[in-house]
C-alpha positions in Angstrom: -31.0 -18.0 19.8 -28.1 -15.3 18.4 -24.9 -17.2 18.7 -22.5 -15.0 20.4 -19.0 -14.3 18.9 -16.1 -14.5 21.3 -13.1 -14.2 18.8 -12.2 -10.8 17.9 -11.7 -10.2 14.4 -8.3 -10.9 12.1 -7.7 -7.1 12.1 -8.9 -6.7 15.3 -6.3 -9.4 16.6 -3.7 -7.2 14.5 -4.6 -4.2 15.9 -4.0 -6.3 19.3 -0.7 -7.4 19.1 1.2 -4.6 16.9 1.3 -1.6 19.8 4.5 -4.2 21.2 5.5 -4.1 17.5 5.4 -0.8 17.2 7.3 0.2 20.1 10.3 -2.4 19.4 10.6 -0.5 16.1 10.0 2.9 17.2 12.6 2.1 20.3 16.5 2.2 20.6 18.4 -0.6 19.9 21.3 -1.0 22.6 23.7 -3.8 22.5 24.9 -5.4 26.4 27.8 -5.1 27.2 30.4 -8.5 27.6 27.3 -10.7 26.3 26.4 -8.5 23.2 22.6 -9.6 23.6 20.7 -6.6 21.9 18.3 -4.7 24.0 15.5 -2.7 23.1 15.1 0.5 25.5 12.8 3.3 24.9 14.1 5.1 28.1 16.8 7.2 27.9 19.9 6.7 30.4 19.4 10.1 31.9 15.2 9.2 32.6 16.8 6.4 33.6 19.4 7.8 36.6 16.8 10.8 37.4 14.2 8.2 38.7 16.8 6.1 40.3 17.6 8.9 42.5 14.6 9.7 43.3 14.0 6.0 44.1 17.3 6.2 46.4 16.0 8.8 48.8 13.0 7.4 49.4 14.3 4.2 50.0 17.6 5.8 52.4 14.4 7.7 54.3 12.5 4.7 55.0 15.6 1.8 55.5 17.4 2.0 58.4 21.2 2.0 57.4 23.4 0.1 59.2 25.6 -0.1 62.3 27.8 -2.9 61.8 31.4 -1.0 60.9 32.7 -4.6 59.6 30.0 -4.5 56.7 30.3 -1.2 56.2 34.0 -1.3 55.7 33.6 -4.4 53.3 31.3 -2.8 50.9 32.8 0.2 50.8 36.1 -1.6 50.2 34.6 -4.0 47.6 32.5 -1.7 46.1 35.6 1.0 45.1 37.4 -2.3 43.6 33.8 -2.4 41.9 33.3 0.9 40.5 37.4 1.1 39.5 36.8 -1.6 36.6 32.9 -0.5 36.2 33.9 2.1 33.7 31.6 4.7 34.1 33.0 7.3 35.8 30.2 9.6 35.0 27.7 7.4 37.5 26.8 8.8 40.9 28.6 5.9 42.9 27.7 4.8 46.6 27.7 2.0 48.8 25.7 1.3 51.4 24.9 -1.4 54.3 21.0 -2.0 55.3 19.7 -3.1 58.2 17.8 -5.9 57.8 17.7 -9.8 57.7 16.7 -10.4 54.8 19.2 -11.5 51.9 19.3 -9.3 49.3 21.4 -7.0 47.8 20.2 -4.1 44.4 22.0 -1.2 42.4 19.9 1.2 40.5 20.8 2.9 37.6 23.4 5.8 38.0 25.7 3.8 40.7 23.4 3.3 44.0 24.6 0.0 45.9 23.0 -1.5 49.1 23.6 -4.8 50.4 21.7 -5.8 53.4 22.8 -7.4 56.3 21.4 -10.7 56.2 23.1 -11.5 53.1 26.4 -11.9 55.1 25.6 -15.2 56.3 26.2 -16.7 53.3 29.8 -14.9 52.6 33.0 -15.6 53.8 35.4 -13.2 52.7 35.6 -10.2 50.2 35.7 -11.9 47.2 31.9 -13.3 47.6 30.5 -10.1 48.5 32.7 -8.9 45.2 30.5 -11.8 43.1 27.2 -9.9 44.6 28.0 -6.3 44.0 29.1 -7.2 40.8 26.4 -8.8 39.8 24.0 -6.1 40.8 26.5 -3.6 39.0 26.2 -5.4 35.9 22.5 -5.2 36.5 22.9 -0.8 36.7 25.9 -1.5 33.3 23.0 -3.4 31.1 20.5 -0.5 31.7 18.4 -3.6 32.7 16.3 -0.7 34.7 15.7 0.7 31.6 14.6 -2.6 29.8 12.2 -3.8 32.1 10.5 -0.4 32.3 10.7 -0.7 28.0 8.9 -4.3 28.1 6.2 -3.1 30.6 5.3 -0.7 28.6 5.1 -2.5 25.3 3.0 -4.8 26.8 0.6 -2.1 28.2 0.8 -0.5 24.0 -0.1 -4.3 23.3 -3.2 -4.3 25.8 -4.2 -1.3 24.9 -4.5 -2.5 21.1 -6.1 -5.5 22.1 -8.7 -3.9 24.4 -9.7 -1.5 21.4 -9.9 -4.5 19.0 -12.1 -5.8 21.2 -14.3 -2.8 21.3 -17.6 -4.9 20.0 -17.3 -7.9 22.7 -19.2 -8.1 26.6 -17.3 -6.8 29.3 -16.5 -10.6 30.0 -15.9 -11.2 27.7 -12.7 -8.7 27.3 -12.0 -9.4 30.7 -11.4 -12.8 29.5 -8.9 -11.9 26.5 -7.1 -9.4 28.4 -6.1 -11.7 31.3 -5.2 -14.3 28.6 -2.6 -11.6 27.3 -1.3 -10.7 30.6 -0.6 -14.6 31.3 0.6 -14.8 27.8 3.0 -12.1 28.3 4.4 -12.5 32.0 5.0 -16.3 31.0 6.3 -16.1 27.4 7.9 -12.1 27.2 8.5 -11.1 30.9 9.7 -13.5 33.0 12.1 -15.2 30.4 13.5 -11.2 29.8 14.1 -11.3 33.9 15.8 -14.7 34.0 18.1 -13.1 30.9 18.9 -10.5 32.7 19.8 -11.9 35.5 22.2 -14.7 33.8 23.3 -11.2 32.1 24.6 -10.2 35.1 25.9 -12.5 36.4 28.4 -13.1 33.4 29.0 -9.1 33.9 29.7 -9.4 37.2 31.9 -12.2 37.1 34.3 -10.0 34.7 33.7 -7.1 36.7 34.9 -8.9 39.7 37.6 -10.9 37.8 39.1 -7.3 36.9 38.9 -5.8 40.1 41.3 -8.9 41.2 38.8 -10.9 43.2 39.0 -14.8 42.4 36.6 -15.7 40.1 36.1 -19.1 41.6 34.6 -17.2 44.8 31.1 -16.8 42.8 30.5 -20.7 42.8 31.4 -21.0 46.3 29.2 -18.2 47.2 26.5 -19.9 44.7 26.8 -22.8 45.6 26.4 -22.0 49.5 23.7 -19.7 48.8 21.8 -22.1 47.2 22.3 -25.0 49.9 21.7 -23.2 52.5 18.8 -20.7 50.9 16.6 -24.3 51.0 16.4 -24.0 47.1 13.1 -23.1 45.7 10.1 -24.5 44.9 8.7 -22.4 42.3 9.3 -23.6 38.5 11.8 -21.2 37.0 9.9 -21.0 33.8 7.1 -19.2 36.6 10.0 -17.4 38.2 12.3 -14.0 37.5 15.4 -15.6 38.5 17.0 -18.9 37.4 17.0 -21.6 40.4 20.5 -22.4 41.9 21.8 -25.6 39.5 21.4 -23.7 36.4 22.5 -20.8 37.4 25.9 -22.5 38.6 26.4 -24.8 35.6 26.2 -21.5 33.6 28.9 -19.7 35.9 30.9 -22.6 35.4 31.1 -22.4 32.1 32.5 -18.6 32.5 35.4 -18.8 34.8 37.9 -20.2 32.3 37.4 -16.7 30.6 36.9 -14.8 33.7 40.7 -16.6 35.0 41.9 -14.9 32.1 40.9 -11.8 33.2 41.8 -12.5 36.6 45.6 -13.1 35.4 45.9 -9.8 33.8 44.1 -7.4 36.8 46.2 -4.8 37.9 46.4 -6.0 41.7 45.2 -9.6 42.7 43.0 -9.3 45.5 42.0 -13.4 45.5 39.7 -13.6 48.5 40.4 -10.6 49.8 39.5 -10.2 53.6 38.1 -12.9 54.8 35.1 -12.8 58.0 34.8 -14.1 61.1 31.9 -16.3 61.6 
């Protein structure tokens, strides 16, 4: 009986793997701002802010804004303080309330803000819903947009090299080493890049909101509250996009002494700003 060979060949494995190194070298190397991680983005920032807006309308025509004046007010209010320190006065800025329960908040590249309703449980005054908008400004300031759109397509370059590599094999045998990669690479390259990011922004938008005059100290509170009364999560972060609660705080925690600093030198001192009736 022929024995059948299911290992590719060393140059086909080569072949395989080098579209994602290809791309990183071929791609622009950015550095983050306030962490200094460097970034490889193969997306330009205008690409970038043209889909976003395209992304906004759709999103405004199918999401129902909406019509509680209180949040409203407070994101609008926040959100200037936001864009004030943001330093990019070039970005199309808005700020918008969603109707909906669920608790979640987004910016997408070029300055689009929306903060849905249900998120307000967990807030008590303006200085947590500073912590949030922040953040998700910080998400817009590190072009992380931009960088998830780069890795996604590095890894399709790399699945594309490893399906031709595998050109000689069964279809099952393909099917086989191409879900292999994909497990590879959403464990050990995309998720990790997401849990960066999002430990990114949160050390952005602690100095964002540290600079704008809001408290630092209000993102652990807010955290902290979030995360009590969110239930936790029972997924393993090394499975997840987003670092669980404890992590995430012990790593805020280790910022505020430097986000105080920034606090004492802000131009107005906002502290908790307006606080909301519960």
């Amino acid at each position: 009986m022929r024995t059948q060979n299911f290992l590719p060949s060393r140059p086909g494995i080569l072949a395989g793997v080098c579209g994602l190194g290809l791309l990183m070298t071929l791609s622009g190397c950015v550095t983050e701002p306030y962490t200094g991680r460097s970034q490889f983005i193969f997306t330009s920032s205008n690409m970038e802010a043209s889909m976003s807006l395209d992304s906004w309308k759709q999103i405004l025509e199918k999401e129902k804004p909406s019509a509680n004046a209180a949040m409203c007010a407070a994101v609008e209010r926040v959100g200037s303080a936001i864009q004030a320190v943001a330093g990019k006065p070039d970005y199309e800025w808005e700020f918008r309330v969603l109707q909906s329960d669920q608790a979640n908040a987004f910016c997408l590249p070029g300055g689009k803000v929306a903060v849905y309703e249900g998120l307000f449980q967990y807030m008590e005054n303006d200085a947590e819903l500073a912590c949030v908008v922040a953040h998700e400004v910080g998400h817009a300031l590190a072009r992380h947009g931009g960088e998830r759109m780069s890795q996604a397509m590095a890894v399709q370059a790399g699945a594309l090299g490893l399906s031709l590599a595998l050109g000689s094999q069964t279809d099952v045998n393909r099917e086989r080493w191409l879900m292999a990669y994909t497990g590879i690479a959403t464990v050990g390259y995309i998720l990790p890049y997401s849990r960066t990011q999002e430990y990114a922004a949160d050390q952005i938008g602690l100095m964002l909101m540290a600079k704008a005059g809001y408290d630092p100290d209000a993102a652990l509170a807010f955290w902290e509250r979030f995360s009590q009364k969110s239930g936790g999560r029972s997924t393993p972060e090394f499975l997840s996009t987003h670092p669980v609660g404890a992590n995430r705080i012990a790593k805020l925690q280790e910022l505020v002494p430097k986000a105080v600093l920034e606090y004492e030198i802000a131009d107005q001192k906002r502290g908790l700003g307006a606080k909301y009736a519960k």
